[in-house]
N, C-alpha and C positions, 0 to 999 in steps of 0.2 A: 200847510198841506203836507200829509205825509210822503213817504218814499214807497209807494205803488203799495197805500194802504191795501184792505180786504174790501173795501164797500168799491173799491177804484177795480177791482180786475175784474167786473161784470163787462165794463164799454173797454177793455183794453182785450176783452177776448172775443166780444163780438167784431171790435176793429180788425182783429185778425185774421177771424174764420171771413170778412169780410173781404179779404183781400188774398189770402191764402188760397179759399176756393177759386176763384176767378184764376189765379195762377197753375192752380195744380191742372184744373180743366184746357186748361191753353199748353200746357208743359210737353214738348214733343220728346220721343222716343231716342232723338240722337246726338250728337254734339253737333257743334259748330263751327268748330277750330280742332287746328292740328293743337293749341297749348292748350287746350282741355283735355284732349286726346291723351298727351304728353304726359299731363298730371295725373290722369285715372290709371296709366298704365302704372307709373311708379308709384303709385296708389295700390292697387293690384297686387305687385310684385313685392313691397315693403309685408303687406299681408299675408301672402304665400309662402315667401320665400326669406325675409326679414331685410331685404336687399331691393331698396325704390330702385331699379333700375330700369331701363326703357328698350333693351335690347330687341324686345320686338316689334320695336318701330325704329328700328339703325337707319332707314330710309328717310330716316324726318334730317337726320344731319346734311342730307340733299338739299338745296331751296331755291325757289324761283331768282330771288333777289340779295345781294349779299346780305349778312346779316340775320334774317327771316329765319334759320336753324333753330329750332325751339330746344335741342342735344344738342349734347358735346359727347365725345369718347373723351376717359375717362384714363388715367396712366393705368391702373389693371385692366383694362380693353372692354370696360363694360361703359353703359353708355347710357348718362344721366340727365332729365329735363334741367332745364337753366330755370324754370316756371316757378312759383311760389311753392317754397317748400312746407309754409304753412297750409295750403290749401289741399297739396298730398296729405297731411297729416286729418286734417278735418275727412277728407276721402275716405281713411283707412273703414270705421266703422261704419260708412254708408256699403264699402267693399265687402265687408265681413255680413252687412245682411242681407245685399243682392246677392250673392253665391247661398244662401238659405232659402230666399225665396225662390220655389220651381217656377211660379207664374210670372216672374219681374224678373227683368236682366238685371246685371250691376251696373249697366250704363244707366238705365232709369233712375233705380235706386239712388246714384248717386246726382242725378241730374234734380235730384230733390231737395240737395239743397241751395239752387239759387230759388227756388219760392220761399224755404226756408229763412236764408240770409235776408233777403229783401223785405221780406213781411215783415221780420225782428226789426231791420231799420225802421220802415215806416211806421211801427207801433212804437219804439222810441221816442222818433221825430215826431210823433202825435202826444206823447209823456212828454216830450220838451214844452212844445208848443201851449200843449192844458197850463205846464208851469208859470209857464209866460203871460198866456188870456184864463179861456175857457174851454171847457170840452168841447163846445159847438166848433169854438174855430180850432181846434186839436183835429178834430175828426177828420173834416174840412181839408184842414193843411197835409194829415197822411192820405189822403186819399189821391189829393191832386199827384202828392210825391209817387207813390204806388201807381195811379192809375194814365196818370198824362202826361207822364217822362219817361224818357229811356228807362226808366227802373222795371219797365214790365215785362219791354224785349229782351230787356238782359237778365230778368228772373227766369228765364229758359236756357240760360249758360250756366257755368262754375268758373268765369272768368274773377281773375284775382281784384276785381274793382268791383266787386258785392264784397268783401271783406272790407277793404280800404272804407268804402260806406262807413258799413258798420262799426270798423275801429273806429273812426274819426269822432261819430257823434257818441260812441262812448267815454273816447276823450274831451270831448267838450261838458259832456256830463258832470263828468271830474273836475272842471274847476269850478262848477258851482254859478256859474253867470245866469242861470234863467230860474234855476228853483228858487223858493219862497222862505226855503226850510234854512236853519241855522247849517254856517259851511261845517263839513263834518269829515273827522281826521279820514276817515275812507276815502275820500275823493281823490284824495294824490295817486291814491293805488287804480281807482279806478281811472284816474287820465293815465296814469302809464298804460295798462292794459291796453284801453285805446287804442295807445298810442302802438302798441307792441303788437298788436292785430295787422294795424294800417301796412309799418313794418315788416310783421311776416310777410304782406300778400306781394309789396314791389318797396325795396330797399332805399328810394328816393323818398319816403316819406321821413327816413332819420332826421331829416334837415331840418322837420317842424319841432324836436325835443325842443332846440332851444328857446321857441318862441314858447310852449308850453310853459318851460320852467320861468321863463320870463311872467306869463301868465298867471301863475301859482303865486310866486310870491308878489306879483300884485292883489292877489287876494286873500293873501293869507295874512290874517290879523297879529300871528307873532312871533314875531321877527326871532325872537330867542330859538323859540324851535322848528326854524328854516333847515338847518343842518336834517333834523331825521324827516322832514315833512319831502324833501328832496332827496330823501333816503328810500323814503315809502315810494315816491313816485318814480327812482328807477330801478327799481327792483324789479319788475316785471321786463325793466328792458334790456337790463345787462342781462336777464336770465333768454332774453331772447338771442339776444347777442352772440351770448355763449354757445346757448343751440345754432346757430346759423354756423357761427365758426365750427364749430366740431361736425354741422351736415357737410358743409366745405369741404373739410382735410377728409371725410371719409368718402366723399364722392369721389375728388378731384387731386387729393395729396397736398392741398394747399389750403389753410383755412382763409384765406381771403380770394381765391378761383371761387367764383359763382356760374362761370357756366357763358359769362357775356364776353362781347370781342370788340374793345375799343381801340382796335388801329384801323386804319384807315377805312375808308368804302365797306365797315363793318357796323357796328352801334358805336354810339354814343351822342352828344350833345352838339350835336352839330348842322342842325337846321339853322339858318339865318330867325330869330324872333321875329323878325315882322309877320315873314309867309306863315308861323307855324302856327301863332295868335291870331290870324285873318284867318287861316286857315279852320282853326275850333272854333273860331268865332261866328264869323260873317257868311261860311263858303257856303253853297248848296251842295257841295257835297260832305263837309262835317261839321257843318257851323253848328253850332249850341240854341242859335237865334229860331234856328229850323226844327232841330229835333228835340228841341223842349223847349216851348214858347211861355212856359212858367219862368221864362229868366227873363222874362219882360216885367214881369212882378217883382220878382227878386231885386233887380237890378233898381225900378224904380222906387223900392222900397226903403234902398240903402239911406238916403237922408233921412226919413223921417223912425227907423228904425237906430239912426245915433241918436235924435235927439233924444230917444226914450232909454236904448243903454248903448253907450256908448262903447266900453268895453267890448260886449257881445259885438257886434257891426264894426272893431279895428279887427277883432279876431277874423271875421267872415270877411272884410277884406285881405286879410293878410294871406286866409287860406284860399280863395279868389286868386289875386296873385300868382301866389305858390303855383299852383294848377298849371297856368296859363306860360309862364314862364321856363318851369320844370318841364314840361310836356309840348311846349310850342316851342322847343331850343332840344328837342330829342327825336333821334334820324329818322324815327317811324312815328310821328306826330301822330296821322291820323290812325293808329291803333291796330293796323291790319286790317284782314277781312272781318266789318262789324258792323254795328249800324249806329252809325254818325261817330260820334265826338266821345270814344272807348274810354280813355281818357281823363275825361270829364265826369263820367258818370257821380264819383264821392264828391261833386261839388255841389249835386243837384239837391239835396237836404240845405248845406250853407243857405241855397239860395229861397228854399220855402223858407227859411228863419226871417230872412230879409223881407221879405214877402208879410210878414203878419202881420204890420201895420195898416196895409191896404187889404189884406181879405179883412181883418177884425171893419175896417169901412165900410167893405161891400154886405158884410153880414149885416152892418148898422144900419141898411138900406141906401147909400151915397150911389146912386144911379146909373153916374158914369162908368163909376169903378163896377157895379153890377155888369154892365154891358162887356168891360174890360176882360171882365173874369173868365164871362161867357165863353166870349171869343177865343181865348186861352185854352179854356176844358175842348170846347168842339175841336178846338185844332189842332191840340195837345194826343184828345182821342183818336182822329185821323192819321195826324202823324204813326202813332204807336202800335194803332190797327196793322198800317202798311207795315210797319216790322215786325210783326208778331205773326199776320196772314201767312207771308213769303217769309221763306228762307235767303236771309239776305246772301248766303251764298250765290244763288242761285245767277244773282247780277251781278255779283264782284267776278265772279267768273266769264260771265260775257265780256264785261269789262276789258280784262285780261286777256281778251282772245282779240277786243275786236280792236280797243286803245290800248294796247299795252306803252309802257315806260318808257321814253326812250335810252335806247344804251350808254349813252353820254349822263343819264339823269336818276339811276337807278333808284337814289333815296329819294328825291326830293314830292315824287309821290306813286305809289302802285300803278297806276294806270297812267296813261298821258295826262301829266301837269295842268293841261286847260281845263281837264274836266272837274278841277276844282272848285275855278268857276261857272260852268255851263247850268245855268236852271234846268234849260230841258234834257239834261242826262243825269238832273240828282235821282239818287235811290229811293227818295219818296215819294216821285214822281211815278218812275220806275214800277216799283212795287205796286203802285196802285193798279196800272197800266196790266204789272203780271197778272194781279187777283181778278182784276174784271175780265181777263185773258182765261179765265179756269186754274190759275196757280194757285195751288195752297200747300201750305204747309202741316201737313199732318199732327194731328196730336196723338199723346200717348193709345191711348184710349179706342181710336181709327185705326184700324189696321190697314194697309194697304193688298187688297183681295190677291193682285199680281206678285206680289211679294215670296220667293222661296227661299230656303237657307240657302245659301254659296255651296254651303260647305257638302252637301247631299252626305253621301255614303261616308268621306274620309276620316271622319272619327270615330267610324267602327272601326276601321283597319288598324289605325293610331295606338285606336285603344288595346287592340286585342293583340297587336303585333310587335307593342314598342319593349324593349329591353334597356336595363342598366346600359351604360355609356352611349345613346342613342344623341342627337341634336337634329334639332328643327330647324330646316331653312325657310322661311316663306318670301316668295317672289307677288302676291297678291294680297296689298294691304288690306283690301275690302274684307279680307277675313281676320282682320285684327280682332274685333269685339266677339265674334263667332269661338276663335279661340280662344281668347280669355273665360269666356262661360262655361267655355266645356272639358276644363281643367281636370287634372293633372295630363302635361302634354311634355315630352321632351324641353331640356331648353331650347330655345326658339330665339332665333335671329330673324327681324325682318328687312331684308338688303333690299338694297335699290334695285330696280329690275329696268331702268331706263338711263344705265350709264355704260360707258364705251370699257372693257377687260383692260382697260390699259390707265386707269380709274386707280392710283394708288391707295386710296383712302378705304373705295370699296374693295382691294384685293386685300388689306391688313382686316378689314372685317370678317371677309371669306377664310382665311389663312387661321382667323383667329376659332371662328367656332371648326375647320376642320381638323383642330391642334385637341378641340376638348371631343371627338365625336369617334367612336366605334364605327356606330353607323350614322348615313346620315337621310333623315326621309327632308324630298324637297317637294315644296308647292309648288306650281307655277301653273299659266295659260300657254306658254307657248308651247308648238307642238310639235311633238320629236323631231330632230335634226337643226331647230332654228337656230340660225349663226346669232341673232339678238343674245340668245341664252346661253352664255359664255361661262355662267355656274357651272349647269350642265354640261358641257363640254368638254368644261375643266375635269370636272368628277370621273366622265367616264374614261380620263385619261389612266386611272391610277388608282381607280374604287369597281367594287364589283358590285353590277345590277344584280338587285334580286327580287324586285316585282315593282309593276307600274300599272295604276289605278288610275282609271278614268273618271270620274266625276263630273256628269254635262262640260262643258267644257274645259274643265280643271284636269289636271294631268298631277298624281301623286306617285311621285319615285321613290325609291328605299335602296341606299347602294353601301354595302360596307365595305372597310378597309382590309384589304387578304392580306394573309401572314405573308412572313418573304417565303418566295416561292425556288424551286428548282426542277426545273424543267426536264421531261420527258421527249427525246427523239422518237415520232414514231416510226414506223416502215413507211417507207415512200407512201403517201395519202392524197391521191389526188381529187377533188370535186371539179369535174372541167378544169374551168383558168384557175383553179385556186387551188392553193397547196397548203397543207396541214407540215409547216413546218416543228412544231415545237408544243407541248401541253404540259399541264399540272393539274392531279387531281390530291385536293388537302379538304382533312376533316377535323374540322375545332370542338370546340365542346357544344356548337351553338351552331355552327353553319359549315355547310359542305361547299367548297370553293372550287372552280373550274378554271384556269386561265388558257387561254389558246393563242397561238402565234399562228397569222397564215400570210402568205407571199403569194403575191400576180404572178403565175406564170406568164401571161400577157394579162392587154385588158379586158376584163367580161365586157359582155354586149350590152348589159343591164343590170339594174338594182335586183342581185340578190335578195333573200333574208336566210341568214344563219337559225341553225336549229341546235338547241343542247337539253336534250330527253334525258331525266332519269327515270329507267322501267326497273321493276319488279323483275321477280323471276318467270314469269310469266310474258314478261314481255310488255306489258302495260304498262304507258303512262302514270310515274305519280308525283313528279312535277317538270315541268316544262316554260322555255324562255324561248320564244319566237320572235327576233327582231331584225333589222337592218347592222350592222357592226358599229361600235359603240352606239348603240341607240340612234345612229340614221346621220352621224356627225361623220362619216366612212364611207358612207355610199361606194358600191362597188364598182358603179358606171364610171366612177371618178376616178378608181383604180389604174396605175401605169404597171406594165413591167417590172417586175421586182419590187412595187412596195410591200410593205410589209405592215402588218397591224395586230395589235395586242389588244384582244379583248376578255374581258372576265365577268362571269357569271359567279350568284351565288346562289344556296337554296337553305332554309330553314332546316336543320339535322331533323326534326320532328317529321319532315315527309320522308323519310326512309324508313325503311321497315328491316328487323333486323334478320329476317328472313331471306333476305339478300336484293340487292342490289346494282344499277350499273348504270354508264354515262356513256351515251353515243351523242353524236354529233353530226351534221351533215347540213346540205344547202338547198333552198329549193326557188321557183321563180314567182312572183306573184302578180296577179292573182291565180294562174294556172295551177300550185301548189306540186306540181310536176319537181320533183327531187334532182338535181344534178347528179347525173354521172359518176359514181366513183369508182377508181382504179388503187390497190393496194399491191404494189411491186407490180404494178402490169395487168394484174389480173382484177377482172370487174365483179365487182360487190353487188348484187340481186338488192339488197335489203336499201343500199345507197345511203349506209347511215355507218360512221365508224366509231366503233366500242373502242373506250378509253382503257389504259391500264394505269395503277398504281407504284410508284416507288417501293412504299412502304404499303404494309398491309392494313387494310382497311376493315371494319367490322362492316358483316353482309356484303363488301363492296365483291365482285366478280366482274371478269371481262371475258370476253370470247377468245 
């Protein structure tokens, strides 16, 4: 039999479009993990900018559960996923043609290729299979794999176990066990490749090289040219090798730092194997036995699949093994938030292999085994419905809320430990329970009618306002994907917005983008004055506001840095209880700056709002800042006797006119809008507004 002669790609294309469609039609619009998130960002940013970095999701080095951090900062303060660095790489040109298409986000685009990766497998695994019987049972066997295993919920991720798949069974390709065709010197290169895919996607696969090359030269007929045959075959992997170490030292400064934390109550190997192999095995909540009842075949297949090669069936045990071992002896066993046995998934091909013996029977007509199969498909189908219908987030979240972990027990499972075992709280249960409830999970294709952008107005302002040396804060993840589509945006941090200012980690994040920033515009929900929002706070201690956009409920600030300043004495200026001790009026090439000092004479009776007018010569408005003193974090009810407070205003140089110019100032009550009283040396001011003057001379600037 040839190697995917021309008369063979008619049934290997309809096998495709056969299982492709089904997936792309089921394929929803979003991720499903912060490590998918993680990777599209440094996806993204490798594209943009030549630099995978994850900075705008700084928020992710936050995490429920030790460990859970999908980033690390990074010794130059930028801040890179731990996630597969080969699956960023496969990302980059799905990145480069969502940013082309207007009608397709890049999160779609790229979300194309787990139908992509998974289809390749099971049309593989369906080329293995032909090699082994026939077409009928090829077909047969990818379709089960495709359609009645986790392969189909998880063709709706970019999680790094649809690569692992794929590597694996192209390394089994490579050593030639199931084809008919003479062994051919290509194959060593292609089990490394395999093997170097497997590799890219999670670094625990190195450990199978050596059963590999164990595997080679058991089948490699001559022994003289073992030396280059095992030349060919790691060529592909020290080349990956090399790449990993050199993404290493340029992320991290260390070519062996990958981004993971194996000391204590962090990752590593540290589940007891019993619970962690009961666990993928047996549980209702990740057992293998549940969410793909195809390893009932598999499993029973193994005998009578050695007598036939035995070779193929010690390999499929060994990689069996491997899995269960590796994965059931590692802190986060069941996989995070996923549906079932994450894990697992590159073992579910292994296990169709096993399996050929007994479909090649049920095909022959053997009865039982017909009934067997049945049973499998219906329930296989069912299973996979319920994880594809619902967003399995939807109940790891409940989960979380209603059993969460206990404090003493953080690794040993996300939710409380019983609910490993509980039938009636497994996810498939569950899920079914949502769908028949009205849950579904959307696909690309359905738009959701309630659906509006987050982001409304803010990326006109963004767009039309940002300057050189500008930096993005965002305090509201949900508009992670919003801004990456509607790119070029300042650099952008996305900080945690639900941690305590006294938070060392997130003050060296704050400290760091406001070490690179001119100005800095920030996202956020909360709203002026909230002590939560310690950003803010911070900012307005030592940056000058210079306009704030509302967006339904989103709140977009703009505050630059003012030159060093030297203050202005004015003539005794009083507003009622509040005294105009001190001002500064400076003009850059870019923004006109105002700082004010003002003193309690006692306390006011109430919240204030400060006023800072710059009018024409006429006397008009032609920009203006009405607020509470630093943006509502000053309240003046809260005012004693003698404090004193510093605040600064900015305004864009473009609303001056060179016609002339001037900066009054003054206070009024609200909502009454009734202006405070003011006294200059004694004597009361009609207008109740006090005109600034200048050090230095100012162009158009004039005072009264």
């Amino acid at each position: 039999m040839s190697y995917l002669s021309r008369r063979n790609h008619w049934w290997l294309g309809l096998l495709a479009a056969a299982i492709l469609i089904p997936y792309l039609l089921l394929l929803p619009g979003h991720f499903h993990s912060v490590d998918e998130s993680a990777m599209f960002v440094a996806a993204h940013n490798a594209w943009q900018e030549g630099n995978p970095h994850t900075n705008q999701m700084a928020y992710s080095l936050w995490a429920i559960r030790p460990g859970e951090a999908v980033t690390m900062l990074s010794p130059t303060g930028d801040i890179y996923t731990k996630k597969s660095p080969l699956m960023v790489a496969l990302m980059v040109p799905f990145v480069w043609l969502g940013l082309r298409l207007p009608w397709w986000s890049t999160v779609q685009t790229v979300l194309l290729l787990g139908p992509l990766m998974t289809t390749a497998t099971a049309v593989l695994l369906g080329w293995l299979v032909w090699s082994l019987s026939n077409r009928r049972l090829a077909l047969l066997a990818a379709l089960l794999f495709a359609l009645t295993t986790m392969a189909i919920p998880y063709a709706q991720t970019v999680f790094g176990e649809l690569l692992a798949s794929l590597g694996l069974l192209l390394a089994l390709a490579g050593l030639g066990l199931v084809q008919k065709r003479p062994y051919s010197p290509l194959y060593p290169l292609l089990a490394g490749l395999g093997l170097a895919l497997a590799i890219g996607s999670n670094a625990v696969y190195a450990l199978l090289v050596p059963v590999w090359g164990l595997w080679l030269l058991r089948r490699w007929p001559q022994r003289e040219t073992w030396p280059s045959m095992l030349a060919t075959f790691a060529t592909p992997l020290l080349l990956l090798g090399a790449g990993l170490l050199f993404y290493n030292w340029q992320r991290f400064g260390h070519p062996l730092q990958t981004g993971y934390h194996f000391a204590p109550d962090q990752e590593g190997f540290t589940t007891p194997l019993w619970w962690g192999v009961l666990g993928l095995t047996l549980s209702p909540a990740r057992g293998l036995l549940w969410y793909a009842p195809l390893t009932l075949l598999g499993l029973g297949g193994l005998p009578h699949s050695y007598r036939q090669r035995p070779l193929l069936t010690q390999l499929i045990l060994v990689v069996i093994f491997f899995h269960l071992i590796a994965f059931g002896s590692w802190w986060e066993w069941w996989g995070g938030y996923a549906w079932g046995p994450r894990f697992l998934l590159p073992l579910l091909p292994w296990l169709v292999l096993s399996s050929v013996p007994l479909l090649a029977r049920a095909l022959a007509g053997e009865r039982p085994l017909q009934i067997m199969l049945g049973l499998v498909v219906v329930a296989g189908l069912a299973v996979q419905w319920a994880g594809t219908a619902v967003d399995f987030n939807r109940y790891e979240i409940y989960l979380d809320e209603q059993f969460p972990a206990p404090a003493d027990q953080p690794l040993r499972y996300h939710h409380d430990p019983a609910l490993v075992w509980s039938v009636t709280d497994s996810p498939i249960l569950a899920h079914w329970r949502l769908w028949l409830d009205g849950e579904r999970q959307r696909p690309w294709w359905q738009s959701d009618p309630n659906a509006t952008p987050v982001l409304a107005e803010i990326p006109h302002h963004l767009a039309t306002d940002q300057q050189s040396g500008d930096v993005l804060i965002n305090l509201v993840p949900e508009l992670l994907y919003e801004l990456l589509d509607q790119q070029p945006w300042p650099p952008t941090y996305g900080l945690p917005y639900r941690v305590a200012a006294a938070d060392p980690q997130a003050w060296q994040l704050f400290d760091m983008a406001k070490s690179q920033a001119n100005r800095i515009w920030l996202i956020t929900w909360y709203p002026p004055g909230s002590p939560d929002n310690w950003y803010e706070q911070e900012l307005r201690q030592e940056w000058a506001s210079v306009q704030e956009v509302w967006a339904d409920e989103l709140r977009l600030l703009l505050l630059a840095q003012p030159p060093a300043t030297t203050m202005t004495r004015p003539a005794n200026a009083r507003f009622g209880p509040i005294h105009l001790r001190e001002y500064a009026v400076q003009l850059t090439d870019t923004t006109l700056f105002v700082t004010l000092t003002w003193e309690a004479n006692q306390s006011p009776a109430e919240n204030y709002v400060s006023f800072v007018h710059v009018l024409d010569e006429a006397g008009q408005i032609m920009a203006q800042q009405d607020r509470e003193p630093l943006g509502g974090y000053r309240p003046t009810a809260n005012w004693q006797a003698g404090d004193v407070v510093v605040d600064r205003f900015a305004f864009p140089r473009a609303a001056l006119t060179e016609a002339g110019w001037q900066v009054v100032v003054g206070w009024y009550s609200w909502p009454s809008l009734a202006r405070l009283p003011l006294l200059v040396d004694g004597d009361a001011i009609p207008s109740r507004q006090y005109p600034l003057s200048a050090d230095e001379p100012l162009p158009g600037f004039f005072s009264e």
